[in-house]
Backbone as CSV, one residue per row, in Angstrom:
resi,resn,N_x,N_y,N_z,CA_x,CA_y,CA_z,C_x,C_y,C_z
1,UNK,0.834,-1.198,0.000,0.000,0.000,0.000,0.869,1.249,0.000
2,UNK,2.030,0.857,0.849,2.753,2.617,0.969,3.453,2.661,-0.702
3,UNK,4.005,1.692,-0.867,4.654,1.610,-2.199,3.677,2.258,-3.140
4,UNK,2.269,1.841,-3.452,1.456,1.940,-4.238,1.088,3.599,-4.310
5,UNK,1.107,4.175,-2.845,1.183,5.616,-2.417,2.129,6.075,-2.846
6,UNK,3.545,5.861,-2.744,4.326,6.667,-3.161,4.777,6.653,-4.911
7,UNK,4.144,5.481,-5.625,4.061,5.451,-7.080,2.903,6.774,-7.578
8,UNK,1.767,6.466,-6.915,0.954,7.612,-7.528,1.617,9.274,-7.315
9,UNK,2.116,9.215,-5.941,2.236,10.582,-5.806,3.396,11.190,-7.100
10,UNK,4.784,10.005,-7.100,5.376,10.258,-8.250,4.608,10.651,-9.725
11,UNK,3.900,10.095,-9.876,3.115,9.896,-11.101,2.251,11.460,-11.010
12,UNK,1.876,12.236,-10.394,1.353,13.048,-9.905,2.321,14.510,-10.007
13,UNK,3.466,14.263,-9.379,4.767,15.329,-9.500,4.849,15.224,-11.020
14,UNK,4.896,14.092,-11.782,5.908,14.208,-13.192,4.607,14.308,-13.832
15,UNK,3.300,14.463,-13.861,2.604,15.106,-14.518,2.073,16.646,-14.310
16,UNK,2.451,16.878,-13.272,2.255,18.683,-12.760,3.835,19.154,-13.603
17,UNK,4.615,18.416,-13.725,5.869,19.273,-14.084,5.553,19.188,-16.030
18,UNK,5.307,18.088,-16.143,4.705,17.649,-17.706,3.634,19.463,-17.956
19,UNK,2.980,19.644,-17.348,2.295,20.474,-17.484,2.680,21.856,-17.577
20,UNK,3.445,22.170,-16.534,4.360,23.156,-16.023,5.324,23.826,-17.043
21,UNK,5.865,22.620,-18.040,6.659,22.851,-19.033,6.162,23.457,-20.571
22,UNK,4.689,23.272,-20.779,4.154,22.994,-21.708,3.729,24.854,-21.857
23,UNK,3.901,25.946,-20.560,3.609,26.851,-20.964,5.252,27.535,-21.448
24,UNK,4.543,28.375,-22.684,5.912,28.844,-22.856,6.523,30.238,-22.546
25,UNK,7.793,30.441,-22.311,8.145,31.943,-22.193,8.005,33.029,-23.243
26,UNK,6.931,33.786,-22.601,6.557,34.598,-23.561,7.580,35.997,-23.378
27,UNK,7.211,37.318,-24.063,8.156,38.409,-23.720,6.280,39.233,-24.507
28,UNK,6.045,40.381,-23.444,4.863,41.377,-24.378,5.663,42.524,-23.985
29,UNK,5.728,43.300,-24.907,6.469,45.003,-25.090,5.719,45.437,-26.724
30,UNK,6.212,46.467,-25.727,5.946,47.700,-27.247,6.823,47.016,-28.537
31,UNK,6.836,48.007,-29.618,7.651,47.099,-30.562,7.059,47.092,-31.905
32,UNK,7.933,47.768,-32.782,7.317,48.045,-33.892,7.697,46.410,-34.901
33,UNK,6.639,46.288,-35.614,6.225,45.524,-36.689,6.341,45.983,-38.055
34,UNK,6.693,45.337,-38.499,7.693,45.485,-40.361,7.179,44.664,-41.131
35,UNK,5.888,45.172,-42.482,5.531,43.593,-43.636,6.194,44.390,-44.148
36,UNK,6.573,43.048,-45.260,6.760,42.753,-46.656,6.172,43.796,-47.729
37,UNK,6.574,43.071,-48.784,6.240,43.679,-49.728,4.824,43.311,-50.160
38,UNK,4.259,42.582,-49.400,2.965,41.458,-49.889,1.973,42.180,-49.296
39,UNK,2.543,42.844,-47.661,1.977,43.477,-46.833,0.984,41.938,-45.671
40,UNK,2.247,41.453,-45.279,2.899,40.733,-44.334,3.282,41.051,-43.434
41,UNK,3.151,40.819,-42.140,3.922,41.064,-40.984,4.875,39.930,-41.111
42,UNK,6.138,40.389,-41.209,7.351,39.293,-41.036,8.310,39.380,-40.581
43,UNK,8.681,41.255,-39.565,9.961,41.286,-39.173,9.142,42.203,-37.486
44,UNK,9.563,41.661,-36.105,9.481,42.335,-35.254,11.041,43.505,-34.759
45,UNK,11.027,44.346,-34.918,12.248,45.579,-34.702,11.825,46.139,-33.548
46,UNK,13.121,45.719,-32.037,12.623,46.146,-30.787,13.209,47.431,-30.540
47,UNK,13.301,48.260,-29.655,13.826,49.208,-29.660,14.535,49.720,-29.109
48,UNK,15.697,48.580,-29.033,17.058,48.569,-29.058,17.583,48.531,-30.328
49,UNK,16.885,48.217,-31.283,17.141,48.200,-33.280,17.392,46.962,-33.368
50,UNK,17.162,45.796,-32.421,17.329,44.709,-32.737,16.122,43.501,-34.180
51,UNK,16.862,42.802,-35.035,15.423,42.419,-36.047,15.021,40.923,-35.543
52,UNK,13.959,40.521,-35.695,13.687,39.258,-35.220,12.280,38.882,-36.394
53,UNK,12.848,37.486,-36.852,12.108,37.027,-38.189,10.466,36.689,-37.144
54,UNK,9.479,36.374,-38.069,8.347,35.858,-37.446,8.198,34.808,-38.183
55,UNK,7.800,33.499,-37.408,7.680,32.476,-37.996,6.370,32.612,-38.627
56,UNK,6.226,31.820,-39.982,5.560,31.743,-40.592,3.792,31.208,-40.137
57,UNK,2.677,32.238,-39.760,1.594,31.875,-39.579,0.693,32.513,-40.235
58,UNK,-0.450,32.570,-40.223,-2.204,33.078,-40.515,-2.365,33.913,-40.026
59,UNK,-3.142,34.996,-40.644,-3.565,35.966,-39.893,-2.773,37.273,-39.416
60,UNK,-1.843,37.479,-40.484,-0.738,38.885,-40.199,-0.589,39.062,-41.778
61,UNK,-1.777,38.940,-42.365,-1.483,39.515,-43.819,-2.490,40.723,-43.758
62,UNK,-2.651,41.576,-45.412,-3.690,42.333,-45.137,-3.333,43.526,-45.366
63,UNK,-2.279,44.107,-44.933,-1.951,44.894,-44.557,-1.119,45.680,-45.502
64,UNK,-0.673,47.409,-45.179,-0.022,47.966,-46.318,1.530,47.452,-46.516
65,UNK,1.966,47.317,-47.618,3.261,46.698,-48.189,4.551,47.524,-47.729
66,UNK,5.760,47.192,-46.720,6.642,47.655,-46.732,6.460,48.844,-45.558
67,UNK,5.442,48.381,-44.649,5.091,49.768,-43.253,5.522,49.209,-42.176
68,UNK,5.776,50.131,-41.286,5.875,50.110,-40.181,5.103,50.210,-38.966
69,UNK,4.234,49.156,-38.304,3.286,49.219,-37.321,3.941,49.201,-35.567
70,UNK,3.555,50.371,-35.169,3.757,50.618,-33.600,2.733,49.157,-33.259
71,UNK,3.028,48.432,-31.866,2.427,47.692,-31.616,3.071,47.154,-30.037
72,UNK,1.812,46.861,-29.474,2.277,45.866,-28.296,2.023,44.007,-28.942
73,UNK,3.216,43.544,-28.844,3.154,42.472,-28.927,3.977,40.675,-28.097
74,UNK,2.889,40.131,-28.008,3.530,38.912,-27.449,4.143,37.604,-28.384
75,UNK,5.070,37.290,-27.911,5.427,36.676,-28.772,6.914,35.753,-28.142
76,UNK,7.488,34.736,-28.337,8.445,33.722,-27.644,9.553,33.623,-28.646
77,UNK,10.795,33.999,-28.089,11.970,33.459,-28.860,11.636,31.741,-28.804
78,UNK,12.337,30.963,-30.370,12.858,29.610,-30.863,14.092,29.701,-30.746
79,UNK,14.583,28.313,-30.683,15.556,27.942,-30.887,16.875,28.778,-32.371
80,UNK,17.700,28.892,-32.037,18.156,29.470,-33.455,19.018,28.597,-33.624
81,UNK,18.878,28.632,-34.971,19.475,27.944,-36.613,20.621,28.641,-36.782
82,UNK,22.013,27.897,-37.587,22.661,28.963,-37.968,22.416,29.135,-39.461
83,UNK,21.439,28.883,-39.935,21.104,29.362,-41.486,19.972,30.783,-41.237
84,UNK,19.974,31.035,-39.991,19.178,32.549,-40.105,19.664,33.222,-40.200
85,UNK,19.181,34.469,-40.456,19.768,35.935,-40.836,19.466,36.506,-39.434
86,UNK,18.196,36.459,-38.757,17.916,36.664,-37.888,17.374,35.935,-36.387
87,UNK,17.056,36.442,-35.331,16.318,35.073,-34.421,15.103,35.158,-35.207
88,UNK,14.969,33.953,-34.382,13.298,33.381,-35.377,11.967,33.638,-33.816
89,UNK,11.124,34.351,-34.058,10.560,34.415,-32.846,8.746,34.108,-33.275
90,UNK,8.063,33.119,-32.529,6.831,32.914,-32.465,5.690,33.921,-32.116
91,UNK,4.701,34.722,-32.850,4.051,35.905,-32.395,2.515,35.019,-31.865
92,UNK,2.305,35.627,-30.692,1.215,34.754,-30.422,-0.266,36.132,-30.652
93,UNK,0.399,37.544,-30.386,-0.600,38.420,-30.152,0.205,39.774,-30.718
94,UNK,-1.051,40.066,-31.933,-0.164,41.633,-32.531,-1.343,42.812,-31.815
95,UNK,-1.264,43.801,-30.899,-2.421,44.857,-31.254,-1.509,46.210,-31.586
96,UNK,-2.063,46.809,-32.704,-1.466,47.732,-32.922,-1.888,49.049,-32.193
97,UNK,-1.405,50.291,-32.224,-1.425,50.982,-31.227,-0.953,52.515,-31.536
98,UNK,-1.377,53.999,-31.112,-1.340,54.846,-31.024,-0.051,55.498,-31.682
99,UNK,0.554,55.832,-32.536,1.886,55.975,-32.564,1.621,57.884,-32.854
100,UNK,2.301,58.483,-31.879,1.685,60.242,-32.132,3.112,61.413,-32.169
101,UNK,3.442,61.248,-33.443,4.817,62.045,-33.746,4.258,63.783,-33.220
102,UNK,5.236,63.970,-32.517,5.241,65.517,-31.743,4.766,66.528,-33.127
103,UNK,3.614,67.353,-32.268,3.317,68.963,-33.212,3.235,69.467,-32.595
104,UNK,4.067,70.774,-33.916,4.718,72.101,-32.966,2.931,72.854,-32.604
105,UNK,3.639,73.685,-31.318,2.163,74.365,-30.607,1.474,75.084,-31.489
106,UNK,2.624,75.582,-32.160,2.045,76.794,-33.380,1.014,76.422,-34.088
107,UNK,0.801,75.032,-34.085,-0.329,74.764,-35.385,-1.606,74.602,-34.922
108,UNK,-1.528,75.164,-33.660,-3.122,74.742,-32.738,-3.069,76.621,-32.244
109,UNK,-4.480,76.830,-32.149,-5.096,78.224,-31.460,-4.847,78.105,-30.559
110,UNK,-4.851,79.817,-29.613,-4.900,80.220,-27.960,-6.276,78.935,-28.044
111,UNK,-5.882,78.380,-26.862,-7.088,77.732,-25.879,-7.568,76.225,-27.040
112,UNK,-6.870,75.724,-27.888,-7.169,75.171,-28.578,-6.417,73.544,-27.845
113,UNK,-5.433,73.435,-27.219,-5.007,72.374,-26.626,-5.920,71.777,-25.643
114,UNK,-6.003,70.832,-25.699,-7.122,69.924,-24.567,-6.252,69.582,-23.195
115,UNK,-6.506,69.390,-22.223,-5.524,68.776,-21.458,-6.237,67.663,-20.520
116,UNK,-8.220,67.469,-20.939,-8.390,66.472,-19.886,-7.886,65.557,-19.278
117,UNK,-8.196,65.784,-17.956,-7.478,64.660,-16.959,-7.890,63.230,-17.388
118,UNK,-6.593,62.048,-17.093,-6.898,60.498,-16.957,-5.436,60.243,-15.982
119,UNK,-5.162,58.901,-15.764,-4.224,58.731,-14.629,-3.304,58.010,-15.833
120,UNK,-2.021,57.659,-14.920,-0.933,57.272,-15.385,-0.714,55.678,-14.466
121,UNK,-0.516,54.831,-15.917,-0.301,53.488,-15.201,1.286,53.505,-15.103
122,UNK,2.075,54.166,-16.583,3.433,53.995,-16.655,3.732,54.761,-17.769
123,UNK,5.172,55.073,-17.819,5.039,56.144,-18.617,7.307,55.927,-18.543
124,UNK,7.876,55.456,-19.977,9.453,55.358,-20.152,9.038,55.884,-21.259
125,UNK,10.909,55.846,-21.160,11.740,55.494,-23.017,12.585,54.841,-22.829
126,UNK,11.879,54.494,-24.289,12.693,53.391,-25.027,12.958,53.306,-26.089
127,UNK,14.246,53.335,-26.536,15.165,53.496,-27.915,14.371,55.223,-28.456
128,UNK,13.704,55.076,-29.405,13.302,56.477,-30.294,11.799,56.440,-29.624
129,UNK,11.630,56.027,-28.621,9.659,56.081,-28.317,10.191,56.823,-26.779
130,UNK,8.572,57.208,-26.552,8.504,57.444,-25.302,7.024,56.813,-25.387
131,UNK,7.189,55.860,-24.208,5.920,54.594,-24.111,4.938,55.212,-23.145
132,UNK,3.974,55.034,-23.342,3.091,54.928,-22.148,1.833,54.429,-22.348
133,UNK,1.029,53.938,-20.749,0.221,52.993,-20.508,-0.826,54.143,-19.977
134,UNK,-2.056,54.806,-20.294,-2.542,55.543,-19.476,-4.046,55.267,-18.970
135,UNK,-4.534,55.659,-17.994,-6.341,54.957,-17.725,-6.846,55.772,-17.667
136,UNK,-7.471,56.352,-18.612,-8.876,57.328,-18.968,-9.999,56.957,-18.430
137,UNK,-11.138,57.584,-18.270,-12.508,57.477,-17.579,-12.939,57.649,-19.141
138,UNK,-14.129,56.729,-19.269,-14.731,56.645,-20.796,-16.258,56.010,-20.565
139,UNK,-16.499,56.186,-22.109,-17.954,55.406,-21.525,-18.086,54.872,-23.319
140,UNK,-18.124,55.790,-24.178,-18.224,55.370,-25.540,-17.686,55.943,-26.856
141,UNK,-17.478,57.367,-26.621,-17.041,58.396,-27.103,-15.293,58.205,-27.848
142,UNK,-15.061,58.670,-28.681,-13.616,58.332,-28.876,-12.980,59.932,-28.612
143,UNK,-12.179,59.275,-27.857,-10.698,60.460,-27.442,-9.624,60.513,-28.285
144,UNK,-9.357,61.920,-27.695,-8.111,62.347,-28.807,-6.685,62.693,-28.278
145,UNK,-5.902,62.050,-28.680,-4.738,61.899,-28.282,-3.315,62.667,-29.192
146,UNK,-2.902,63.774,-28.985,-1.611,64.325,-29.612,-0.499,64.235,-28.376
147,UNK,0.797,64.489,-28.987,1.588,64.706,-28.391,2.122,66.459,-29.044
148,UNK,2.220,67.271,-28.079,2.346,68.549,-28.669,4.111,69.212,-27.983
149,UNK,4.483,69.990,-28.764,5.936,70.181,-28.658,5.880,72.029,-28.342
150,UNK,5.988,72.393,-27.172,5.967,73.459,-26.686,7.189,74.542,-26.801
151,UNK,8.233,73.502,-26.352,9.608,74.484,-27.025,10.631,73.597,-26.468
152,UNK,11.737,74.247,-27.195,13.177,73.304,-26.911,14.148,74.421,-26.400
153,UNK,15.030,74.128,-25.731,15.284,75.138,-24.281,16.756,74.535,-24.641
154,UNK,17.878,75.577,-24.686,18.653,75.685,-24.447,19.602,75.990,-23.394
155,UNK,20.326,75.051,-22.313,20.515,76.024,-21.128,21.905,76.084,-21.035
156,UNK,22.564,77.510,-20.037,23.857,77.484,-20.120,24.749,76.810,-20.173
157,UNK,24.678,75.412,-19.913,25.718,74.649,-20.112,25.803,73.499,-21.476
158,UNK,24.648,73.877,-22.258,25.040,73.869,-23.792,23.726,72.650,-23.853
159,UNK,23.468,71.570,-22.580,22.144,70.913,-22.990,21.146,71.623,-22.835
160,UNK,20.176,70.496,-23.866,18.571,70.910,-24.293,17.671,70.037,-23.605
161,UNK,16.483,71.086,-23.109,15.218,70.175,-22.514,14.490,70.474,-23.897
162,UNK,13.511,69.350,-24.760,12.456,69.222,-25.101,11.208,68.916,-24.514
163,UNK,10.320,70.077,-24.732,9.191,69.974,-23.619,7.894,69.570,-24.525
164,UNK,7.429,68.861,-24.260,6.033,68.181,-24.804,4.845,68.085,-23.989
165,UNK,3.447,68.408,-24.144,2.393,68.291,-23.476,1.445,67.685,-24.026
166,UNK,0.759,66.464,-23.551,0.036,65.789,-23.885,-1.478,66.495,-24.087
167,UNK,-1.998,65.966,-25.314,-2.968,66.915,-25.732,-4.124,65.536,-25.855
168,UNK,-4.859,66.127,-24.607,-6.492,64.830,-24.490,-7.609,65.108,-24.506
169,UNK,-8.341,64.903,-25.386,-9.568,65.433,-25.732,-10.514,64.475,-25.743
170,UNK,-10.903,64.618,-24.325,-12.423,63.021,-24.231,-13.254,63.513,-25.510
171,UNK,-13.633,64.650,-25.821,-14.238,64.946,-27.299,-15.884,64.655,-26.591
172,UNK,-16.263,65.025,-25.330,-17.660,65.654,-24.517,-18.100,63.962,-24.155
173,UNK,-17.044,62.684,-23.787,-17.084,61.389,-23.363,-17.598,61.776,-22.282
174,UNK,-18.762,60.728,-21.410,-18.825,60.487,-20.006,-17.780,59.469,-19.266
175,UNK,-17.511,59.637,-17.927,-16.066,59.343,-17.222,-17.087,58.507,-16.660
176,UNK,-17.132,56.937,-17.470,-17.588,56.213,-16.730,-17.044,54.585,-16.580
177,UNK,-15.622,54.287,-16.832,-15.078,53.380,-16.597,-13.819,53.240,-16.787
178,UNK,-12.266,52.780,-16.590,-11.231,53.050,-17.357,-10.691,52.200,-17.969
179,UNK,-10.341,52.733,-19.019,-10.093,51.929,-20.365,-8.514,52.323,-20.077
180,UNK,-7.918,50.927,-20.325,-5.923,51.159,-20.763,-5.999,51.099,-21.925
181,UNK,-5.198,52.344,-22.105,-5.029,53.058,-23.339,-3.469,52.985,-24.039
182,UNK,-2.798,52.556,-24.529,-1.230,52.529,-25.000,-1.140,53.414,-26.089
183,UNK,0.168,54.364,-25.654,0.451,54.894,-26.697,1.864,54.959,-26.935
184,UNK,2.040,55.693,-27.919,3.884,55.687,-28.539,4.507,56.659,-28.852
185,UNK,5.256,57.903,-28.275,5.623,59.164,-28.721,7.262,58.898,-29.988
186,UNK,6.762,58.562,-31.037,8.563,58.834,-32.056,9.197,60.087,-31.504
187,UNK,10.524,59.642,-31.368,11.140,60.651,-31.377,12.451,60.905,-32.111
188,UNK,12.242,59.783,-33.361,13.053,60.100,-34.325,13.013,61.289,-35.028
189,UNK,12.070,62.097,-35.063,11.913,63.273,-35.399,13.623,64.252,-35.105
190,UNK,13.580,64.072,-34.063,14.331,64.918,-33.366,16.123,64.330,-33.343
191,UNK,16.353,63.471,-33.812,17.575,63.176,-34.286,18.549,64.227,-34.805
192,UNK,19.525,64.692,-34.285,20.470,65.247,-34.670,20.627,67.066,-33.987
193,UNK,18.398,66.965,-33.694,18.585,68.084,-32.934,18.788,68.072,-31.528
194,UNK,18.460,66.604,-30.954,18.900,66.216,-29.522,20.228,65.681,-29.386
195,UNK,20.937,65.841,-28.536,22.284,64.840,-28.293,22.291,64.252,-26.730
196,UNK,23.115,63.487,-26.866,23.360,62.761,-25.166,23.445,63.563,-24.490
197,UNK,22.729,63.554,-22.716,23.085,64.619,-22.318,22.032,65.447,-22.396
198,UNK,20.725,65.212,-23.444,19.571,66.159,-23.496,18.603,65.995,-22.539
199,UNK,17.316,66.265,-22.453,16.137,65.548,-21.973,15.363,66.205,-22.236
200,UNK,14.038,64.850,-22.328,12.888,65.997,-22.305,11.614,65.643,-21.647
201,UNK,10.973,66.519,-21.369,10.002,66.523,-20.432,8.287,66.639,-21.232
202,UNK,7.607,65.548,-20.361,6.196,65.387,-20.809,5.185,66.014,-19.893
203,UNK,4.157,66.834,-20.218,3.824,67.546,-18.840,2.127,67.208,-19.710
204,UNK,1.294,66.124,-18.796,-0.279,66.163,-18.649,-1.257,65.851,-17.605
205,UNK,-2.375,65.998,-17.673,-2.821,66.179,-16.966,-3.569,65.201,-16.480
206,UNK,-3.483,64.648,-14.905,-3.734,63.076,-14.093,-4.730,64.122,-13.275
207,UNK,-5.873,62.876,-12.481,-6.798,63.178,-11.443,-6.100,63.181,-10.502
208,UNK,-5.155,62.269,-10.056,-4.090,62.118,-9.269,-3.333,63.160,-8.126
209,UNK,-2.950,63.879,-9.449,-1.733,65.093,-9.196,-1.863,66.526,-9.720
210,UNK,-3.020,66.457,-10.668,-3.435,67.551,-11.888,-2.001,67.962,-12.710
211,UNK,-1.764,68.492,-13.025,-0.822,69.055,-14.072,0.974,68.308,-13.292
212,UNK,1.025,67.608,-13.880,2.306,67.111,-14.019,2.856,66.419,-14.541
213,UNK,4.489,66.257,-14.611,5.430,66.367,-15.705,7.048,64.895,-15.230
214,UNK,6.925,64.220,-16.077,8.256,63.660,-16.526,9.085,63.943,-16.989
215,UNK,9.969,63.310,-16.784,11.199,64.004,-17.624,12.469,62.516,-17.473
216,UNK,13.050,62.580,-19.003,13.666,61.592,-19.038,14.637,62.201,-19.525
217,UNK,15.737,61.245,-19.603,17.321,61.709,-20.441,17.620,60.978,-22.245
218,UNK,17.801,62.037,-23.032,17.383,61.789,-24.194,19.074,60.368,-24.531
């Protein structure tokens, strides 16, 4: 009987671990998406500039030929081959996502910037983005989302702050649940006019804290 007990319980461990194994390591981040010429999704580019092939599946065609899609996506490194060019990585989940290249203030009227309040789940950078996760109060209405570029500041010791303010326009929404919202600030724009040593600062508006501001190092 004890024997017979301690066979099942074995049998029991090496099928919880059987199981255990079977989920795989995933990785979800931001992360722009690259089709083909077919208009294919076939190359994930993280933003470190690293390329990673997508294995061949269903359901990532469609799309315009030779673009570039901002996106949160999940997806598992394979094993690598040495006949790749690149790693080969499994996409399990593409959603694409907000991507809002900075405009100058000038192109909006006195009193024309929105600044409604929503909260902040998270908010980096990374490589040419500045990421963020934010939770709006919504109900059905679609909101409007800019990233607006206020001015670039030179200070005596030769670095630059770039200052940006998030421009949110529930567009007359009722604040009645919160929706996570992802978005993506490029800041390739600004190549050559930022250097190491720069930073710049995001200033919007949370229920939280009301008017306040990040600031990262470019």
């Amino acid at each position: 009987m004890r024997y017979l007990l301690i066979l099942l319980l074995c049998t029991v461990v090496l099928v919880s671990c059987q199981e255990e194994y079977v989920y795989p390591s995933v990785v979800t981040e931001f992360i722009d998406a690259r089709t083909n010429g077919e208009g294919k999704l076939t190359w994930l580019i993280t933003d470190q500039g690293d390329t990673l092939d997508i294995q061949e599946r269903s359901g990532l065609d469609g799309l315009c030929a030779d673009s570039t899609y901002r996106t949160i996506t999940i997806y598992e490194h394979l094993e690598e081959e040495a006949s790749q060019t690149y790693p080969m990585v499994k996409v399990y989940s593409v959603q694409q996502i907000l991507s809002i290249s900075p405009v100058d203030k000038n192109n909006f009227s006195p009193g024309e910037i929105s600044t409604d309040p929503l909260d902040i789940q998270s908010i980096w950078r990374s490589g040419n983005y500045l990421n963020l996760i934010l939770l709006p109060l919504v109900k059905e209405g679609k909101h409007i989302y800019m990233a607006v570029e206020t001015e670039l500041t030179r200070h005596s010791d030769g670095h630059q702050t770039l200052s940006l303010i998030l421009h949110h326009d529930r567009n007359g929404d009722e604040e009645a649940f919160t929706r996570k919202t992802y978005l993506s600030i490029p800041l390739s724009t600004y190549k050559g006019k930022l250097q190491e040593g720069d930073s710049i600062t995001l200033t919007l508006n949370t229920y939280q804290e009301g008017m306040t501001s990040r600031s990262f190092a470019y």
